[in-house]
Backbone as CSV, one residue per row, in Angstrom:
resi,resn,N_x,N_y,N_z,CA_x,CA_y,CA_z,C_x,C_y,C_z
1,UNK,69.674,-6.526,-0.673,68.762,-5.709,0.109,68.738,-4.303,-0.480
2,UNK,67.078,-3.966,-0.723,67.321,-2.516,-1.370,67.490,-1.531,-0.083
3,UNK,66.716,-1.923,0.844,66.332,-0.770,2.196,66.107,-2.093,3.836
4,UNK,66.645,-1.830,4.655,66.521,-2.126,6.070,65.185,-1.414,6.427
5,UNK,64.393,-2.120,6.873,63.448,-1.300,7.209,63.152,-1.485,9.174
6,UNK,63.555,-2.179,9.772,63.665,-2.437,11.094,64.975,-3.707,10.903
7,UNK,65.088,-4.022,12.512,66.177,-4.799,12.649,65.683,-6.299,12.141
8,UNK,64.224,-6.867,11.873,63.820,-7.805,11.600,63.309,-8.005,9.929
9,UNK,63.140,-6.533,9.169,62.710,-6.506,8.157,63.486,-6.025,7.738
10,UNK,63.518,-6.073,5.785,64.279,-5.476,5.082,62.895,-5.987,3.567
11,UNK,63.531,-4.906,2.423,63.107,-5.454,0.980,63.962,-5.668,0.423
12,UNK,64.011,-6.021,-0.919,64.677,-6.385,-1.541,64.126,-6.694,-3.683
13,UNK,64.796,-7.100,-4.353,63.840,-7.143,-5.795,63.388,-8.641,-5.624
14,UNK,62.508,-9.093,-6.321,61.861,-10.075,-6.701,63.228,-10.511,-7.488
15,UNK,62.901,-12.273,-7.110,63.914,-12.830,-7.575,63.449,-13.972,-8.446
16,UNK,63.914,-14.743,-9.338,63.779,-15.919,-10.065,63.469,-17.232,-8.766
17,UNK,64.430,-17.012,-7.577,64.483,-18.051,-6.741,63.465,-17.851,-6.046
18,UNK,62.824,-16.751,-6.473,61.108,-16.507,-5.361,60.073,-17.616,-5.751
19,UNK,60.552,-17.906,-7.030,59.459,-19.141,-7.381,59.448,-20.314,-7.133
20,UNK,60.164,-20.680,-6.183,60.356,-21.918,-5.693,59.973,-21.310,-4.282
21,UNK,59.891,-20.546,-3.518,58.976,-20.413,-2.657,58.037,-20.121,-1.723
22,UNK,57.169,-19.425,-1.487,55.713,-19.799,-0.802,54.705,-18.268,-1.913
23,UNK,56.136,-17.051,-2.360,55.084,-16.324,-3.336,53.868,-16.793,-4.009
24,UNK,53.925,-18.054,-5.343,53.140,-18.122,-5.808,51.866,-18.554,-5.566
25,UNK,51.746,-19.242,-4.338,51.125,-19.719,-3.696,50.333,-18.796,-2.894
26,UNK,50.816,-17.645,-2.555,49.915,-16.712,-2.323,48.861,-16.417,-2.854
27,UNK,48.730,-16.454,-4.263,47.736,-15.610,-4.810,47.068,-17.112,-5.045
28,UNK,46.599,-17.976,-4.614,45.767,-19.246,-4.284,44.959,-19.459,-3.338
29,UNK,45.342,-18.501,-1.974,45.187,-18.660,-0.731,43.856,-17.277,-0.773
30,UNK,42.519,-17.931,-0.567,41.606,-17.073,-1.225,41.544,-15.892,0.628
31,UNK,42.278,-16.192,1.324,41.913,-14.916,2.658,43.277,-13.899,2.421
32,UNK,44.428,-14.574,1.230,44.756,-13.220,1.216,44.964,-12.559,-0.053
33,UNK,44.010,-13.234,-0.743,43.224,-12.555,-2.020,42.175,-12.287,-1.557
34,UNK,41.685,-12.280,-0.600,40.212,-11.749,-0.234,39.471,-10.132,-1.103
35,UNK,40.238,-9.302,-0.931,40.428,-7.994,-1.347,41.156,-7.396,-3.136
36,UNK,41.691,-8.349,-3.374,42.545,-7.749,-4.531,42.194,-8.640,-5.946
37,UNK,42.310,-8.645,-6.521,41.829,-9.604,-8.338,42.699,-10.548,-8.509
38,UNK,43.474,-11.198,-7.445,44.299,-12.220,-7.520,43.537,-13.319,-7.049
39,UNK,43.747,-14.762,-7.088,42.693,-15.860,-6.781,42.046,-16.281,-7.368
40,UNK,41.455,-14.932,-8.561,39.969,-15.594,-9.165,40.465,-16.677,-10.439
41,UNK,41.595,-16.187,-10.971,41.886,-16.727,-12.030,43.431,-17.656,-11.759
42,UNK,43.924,-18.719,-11.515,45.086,-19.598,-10.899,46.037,-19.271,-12.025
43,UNK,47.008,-18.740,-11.659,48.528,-18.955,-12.817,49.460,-19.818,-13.009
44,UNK,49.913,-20.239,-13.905,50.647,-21.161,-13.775,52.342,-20.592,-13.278
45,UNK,53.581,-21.445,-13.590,54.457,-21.191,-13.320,54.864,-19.989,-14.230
46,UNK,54.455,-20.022,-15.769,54.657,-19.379,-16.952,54.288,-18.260,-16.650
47,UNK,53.230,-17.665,-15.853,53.132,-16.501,-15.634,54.296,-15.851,-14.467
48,UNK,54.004,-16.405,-13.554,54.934,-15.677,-12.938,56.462,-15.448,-13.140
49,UNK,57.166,-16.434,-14.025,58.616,-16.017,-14.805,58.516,-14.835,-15.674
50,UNK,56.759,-14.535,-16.478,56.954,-13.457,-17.392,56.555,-12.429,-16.478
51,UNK,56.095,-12.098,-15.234,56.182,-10.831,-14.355,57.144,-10.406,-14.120
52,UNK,58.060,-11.791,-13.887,59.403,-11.077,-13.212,60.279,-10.526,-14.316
53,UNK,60.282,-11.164,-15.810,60.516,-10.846,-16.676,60.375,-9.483,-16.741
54,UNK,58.912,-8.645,-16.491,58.624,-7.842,-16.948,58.917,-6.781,-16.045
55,UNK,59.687,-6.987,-14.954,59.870,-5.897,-13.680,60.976,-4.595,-14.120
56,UNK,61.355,-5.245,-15.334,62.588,-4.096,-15.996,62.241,-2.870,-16.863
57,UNK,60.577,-2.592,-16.242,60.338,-1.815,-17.186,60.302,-0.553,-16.136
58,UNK,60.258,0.836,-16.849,60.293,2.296,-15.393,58.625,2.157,-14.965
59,UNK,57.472,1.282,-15.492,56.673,1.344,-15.100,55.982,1.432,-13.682
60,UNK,56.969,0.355,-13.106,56.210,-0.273,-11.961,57.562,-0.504,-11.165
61,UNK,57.768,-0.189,-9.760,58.787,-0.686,-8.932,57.960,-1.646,-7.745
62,UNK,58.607,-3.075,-8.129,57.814,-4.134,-6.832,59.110,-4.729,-5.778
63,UNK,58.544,-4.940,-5.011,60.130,-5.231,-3.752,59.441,-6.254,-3.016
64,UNK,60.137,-7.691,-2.602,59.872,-8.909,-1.958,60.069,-7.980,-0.474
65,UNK,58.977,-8.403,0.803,59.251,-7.909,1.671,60.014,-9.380,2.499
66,UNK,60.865,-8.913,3.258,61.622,-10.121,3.666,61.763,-9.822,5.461
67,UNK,61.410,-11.340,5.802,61.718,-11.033,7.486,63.075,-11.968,7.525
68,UNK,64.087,-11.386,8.374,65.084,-12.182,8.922,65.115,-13.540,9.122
69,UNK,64.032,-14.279,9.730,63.923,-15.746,9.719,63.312,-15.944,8.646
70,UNK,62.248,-15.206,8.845,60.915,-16.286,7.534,61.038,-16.210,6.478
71,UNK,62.165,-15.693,5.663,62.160,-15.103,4.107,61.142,-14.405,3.957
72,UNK,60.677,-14.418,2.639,59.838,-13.670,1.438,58.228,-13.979,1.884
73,UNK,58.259,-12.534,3.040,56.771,-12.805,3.273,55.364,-12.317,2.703
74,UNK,55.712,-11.135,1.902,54.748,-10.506,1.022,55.651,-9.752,-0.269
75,UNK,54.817,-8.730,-0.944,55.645,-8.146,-1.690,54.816,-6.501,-1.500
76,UNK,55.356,-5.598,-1.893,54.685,-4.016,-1.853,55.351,-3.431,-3.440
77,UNK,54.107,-2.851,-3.863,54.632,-2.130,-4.940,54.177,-0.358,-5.092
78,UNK,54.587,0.229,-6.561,54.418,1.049,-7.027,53.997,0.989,-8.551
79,UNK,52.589,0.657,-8.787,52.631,0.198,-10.013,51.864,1.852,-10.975
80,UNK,51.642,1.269,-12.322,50.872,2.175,-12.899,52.101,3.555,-13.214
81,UNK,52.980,3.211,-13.169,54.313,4.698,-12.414,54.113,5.338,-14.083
82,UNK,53.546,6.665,-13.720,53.787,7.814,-14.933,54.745,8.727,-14.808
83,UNK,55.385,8.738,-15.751,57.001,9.587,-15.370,56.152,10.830,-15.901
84,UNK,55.036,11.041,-16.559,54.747,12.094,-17.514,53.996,13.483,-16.304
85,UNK,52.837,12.340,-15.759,52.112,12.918,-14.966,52.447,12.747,-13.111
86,UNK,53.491,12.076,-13.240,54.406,11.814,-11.729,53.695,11.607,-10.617
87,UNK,52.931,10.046,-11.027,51.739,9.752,-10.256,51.882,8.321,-10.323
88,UNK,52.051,7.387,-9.106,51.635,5.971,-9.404,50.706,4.996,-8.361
89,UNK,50.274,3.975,-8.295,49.179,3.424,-7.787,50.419,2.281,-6.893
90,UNK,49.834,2.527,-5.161,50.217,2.032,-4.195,49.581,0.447,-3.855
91,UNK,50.333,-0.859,-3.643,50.086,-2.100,-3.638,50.812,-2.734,-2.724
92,UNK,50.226,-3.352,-2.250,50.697,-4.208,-1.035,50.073,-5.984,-1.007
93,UNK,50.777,-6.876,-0.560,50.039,-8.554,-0.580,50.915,-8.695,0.464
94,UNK,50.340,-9.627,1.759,50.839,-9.950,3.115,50.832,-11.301,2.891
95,UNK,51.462,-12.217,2.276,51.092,-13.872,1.890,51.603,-14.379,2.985
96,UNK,52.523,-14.463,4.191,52.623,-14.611,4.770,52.055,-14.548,6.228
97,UNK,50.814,-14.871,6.678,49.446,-14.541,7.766,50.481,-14.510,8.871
98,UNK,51.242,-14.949,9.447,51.806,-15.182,10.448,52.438,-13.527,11.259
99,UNK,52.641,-12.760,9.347,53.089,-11.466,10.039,51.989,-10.321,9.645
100,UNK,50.338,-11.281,9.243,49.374,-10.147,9.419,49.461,-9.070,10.830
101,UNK,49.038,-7.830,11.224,48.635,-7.349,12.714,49.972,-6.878,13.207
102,UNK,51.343,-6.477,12.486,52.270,-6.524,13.285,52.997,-5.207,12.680
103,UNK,51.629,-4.075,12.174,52.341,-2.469,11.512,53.487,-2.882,10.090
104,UNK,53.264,-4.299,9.753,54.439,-4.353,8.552,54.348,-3.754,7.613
105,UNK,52.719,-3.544,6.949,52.158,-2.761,5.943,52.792,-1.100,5.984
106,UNK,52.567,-0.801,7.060,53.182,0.856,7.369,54.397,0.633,7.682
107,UNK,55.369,-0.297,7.977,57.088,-0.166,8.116,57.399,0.116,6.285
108,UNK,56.800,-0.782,6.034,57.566,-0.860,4.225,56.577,0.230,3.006
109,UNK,55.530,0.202,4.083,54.833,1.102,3.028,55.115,2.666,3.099
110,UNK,55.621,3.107,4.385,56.425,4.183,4.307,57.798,4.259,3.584
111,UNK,58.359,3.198,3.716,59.472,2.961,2.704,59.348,3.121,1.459
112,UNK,58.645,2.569,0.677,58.716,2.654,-0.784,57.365,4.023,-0.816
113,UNK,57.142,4.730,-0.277,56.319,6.004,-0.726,57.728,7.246,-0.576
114,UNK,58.557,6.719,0.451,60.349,7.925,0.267,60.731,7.679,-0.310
115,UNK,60.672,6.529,-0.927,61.316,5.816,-2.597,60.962,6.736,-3.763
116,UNK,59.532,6.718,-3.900,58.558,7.412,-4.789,58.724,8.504,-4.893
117,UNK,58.699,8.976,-3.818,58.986,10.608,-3.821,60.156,10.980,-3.952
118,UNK,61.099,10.506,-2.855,62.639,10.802,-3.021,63.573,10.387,-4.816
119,UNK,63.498,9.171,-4.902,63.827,8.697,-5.572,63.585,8.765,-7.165
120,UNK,61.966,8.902,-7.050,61.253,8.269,-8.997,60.780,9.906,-8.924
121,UNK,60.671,10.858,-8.056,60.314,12.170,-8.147,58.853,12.055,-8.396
122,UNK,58.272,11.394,-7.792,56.770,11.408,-7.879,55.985,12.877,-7.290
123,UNK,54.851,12.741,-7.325,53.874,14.292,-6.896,52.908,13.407,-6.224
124,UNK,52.699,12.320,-6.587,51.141,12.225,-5.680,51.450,10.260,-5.753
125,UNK,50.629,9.622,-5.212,50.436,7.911,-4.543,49.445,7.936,-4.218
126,UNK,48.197,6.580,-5.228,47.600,6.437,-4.608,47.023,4.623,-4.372
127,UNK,46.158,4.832,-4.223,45.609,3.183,-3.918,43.815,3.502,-3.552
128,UNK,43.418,2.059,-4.291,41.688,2.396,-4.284,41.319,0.928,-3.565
129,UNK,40.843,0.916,-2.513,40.415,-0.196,-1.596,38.912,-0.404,-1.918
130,UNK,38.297,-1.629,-1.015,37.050,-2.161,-1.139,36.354,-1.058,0.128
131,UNK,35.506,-0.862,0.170,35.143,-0.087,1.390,34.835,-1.364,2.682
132,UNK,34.891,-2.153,2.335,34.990,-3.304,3.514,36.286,-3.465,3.596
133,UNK,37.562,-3.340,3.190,38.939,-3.886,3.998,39.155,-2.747,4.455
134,UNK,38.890,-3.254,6.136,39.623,-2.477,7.074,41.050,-1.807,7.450
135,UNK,41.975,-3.537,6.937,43.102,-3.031,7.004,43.686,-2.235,6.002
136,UNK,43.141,-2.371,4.896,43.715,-1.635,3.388,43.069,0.035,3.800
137,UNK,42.192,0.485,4.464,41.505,2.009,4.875,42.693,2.152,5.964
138,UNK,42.816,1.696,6.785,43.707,1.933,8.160,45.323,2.513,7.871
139,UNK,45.699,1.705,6.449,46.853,1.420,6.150,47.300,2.569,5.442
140,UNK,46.415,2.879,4.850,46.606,4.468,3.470,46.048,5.508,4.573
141,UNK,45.322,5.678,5.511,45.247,6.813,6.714,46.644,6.750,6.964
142,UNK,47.276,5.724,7.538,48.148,5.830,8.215,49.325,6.183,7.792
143,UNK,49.728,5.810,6.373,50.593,6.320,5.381,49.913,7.505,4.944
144,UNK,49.399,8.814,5.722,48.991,10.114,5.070,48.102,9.922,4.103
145,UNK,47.120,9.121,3.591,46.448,8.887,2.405,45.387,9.745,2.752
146,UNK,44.713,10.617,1.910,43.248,10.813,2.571,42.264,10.918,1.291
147,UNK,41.264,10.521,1.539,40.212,9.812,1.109,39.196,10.741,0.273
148,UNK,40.047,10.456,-1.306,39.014,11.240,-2.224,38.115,10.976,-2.995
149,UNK,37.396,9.970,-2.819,36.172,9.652,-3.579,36.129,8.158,-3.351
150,UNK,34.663,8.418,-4.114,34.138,6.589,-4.025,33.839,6.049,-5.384
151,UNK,34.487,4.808,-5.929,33.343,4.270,-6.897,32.707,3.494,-6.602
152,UNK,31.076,3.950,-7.023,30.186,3.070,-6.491,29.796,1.681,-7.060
153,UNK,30.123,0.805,-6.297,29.698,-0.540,-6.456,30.998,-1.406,-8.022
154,UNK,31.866,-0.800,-7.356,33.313,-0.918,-8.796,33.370,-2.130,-8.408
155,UNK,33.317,-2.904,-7.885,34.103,-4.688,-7.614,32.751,-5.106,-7.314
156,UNK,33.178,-6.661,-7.649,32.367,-7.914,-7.658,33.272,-8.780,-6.702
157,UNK,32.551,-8.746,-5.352,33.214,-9.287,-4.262,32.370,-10.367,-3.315
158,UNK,32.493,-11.465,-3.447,31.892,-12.571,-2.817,30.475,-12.559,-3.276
159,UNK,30.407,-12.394,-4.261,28.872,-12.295,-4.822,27.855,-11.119,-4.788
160,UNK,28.749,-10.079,-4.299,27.863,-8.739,-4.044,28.742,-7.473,-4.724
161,UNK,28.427,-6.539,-5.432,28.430,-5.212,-5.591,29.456,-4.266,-4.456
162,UNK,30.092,-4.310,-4.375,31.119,-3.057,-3.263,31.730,-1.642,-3.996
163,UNK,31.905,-1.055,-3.119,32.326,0.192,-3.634,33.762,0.425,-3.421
164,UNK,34.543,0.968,-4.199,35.816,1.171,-4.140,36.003,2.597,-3.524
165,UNK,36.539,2.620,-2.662,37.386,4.060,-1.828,38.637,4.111,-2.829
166,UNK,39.210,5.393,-2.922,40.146,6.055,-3.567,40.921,6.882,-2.405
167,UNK,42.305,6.582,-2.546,43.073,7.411,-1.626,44.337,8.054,-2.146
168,UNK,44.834,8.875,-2.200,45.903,9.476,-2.196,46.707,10.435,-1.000
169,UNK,48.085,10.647,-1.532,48.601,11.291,-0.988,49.730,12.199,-1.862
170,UNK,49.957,13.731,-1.710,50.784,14.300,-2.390,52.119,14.294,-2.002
171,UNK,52.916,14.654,-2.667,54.865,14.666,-1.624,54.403,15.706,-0.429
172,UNK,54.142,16.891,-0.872,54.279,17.982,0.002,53.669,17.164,1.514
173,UNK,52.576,16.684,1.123,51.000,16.032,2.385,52.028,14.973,3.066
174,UNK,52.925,13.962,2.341,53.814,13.216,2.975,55.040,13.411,4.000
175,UNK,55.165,14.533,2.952,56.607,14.946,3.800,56.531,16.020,5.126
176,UNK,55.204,16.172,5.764,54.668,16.900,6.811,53.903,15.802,7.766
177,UNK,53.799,14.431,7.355,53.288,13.729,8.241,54.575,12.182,8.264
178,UNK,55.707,12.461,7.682,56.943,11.343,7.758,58.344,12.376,7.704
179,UNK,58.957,11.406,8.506,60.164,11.973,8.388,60.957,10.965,7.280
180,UNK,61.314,12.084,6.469,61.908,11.266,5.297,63.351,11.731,4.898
């Protein structure tokens, strides 16, 4: 366990034994790829041994989110991580529906943004949503994100043109709306 995050949740690293079960299978399940570039293209097993492979780099920090009974119900990351410009891109996957609706996104996603900041000495987090996912807009408000631009019509989503929202948040902007 890297961090306790309530008495029912905790994270932890991605493991070899994650592939035996229900992770990969996530990114198959087209409602909770609905939103993100996972789904369109199926991986085999080979890919996902060389992700985990590849988690040892300072690039990117990813953490299995884990519930007390249910195991390994999503994962949250920090990808894109620039040590240069001390800036990285905020990620989240809920593969587990059972614990969609239940603030998990904001228990762990406040977690690994005190990570970011505290920890990797970051300056700023961000994340760029579809302007149709509700919960992905709700989720970066709610983690202090606020909303700096649009690209227009950036994704190809169910057969139509959407626009990508852009969000960030700075340490200073974080650390006045979390106690960290």
């Amino acid at each position: 366990m890297i961090y306790k995050c309530s008495e029912d949740y905790f994270v932890r690293p991605l493991s070899e034994s994650d592939l035996d079960g229900p992770w990969p299978g996530w990114f198959e399940d087209q409602e909770v790829c609905r939103y993100n570039s996972h789904g369109k293209f199926f991986k085999s097993r080979a890919f996902f041994v060389d992700y985990l492979n590849a988690l040892n780099r300072e690039d990117r920090v990813v953490w299995a989110i884990c519930h007390r009974n249910d195991g390994h119900v999503g994962n949250v990351s920090l990808q894109q991580i620039s040590l240069i410009n001390r800036t990285a891109e905020f990620a989240i996957i809920l593969g587990d529906k059972r614990h969609w609706g239940k603030g998990l996104g904001l228990l762990v996603g406040r977690k690994l943004l005190e990570h970011g900041f505290n920890k990797l000495n970051l300056e700023r987090i961000y994340c760029g949503t579809t302007a149709s996912n509700e919960g992905m807009k709700n989720l970066a408000s709610a983690l202090g994100m606020v909303l700096e631009g649009t690209r227009r019509q950036h994704f190809f989503l169910e057969g139509i043109r959407v626009d990508m929202l852009e969000y960030g948040v700075l340490r200073d902007e974080f650390a006045e709306t979390s106690v960290i």
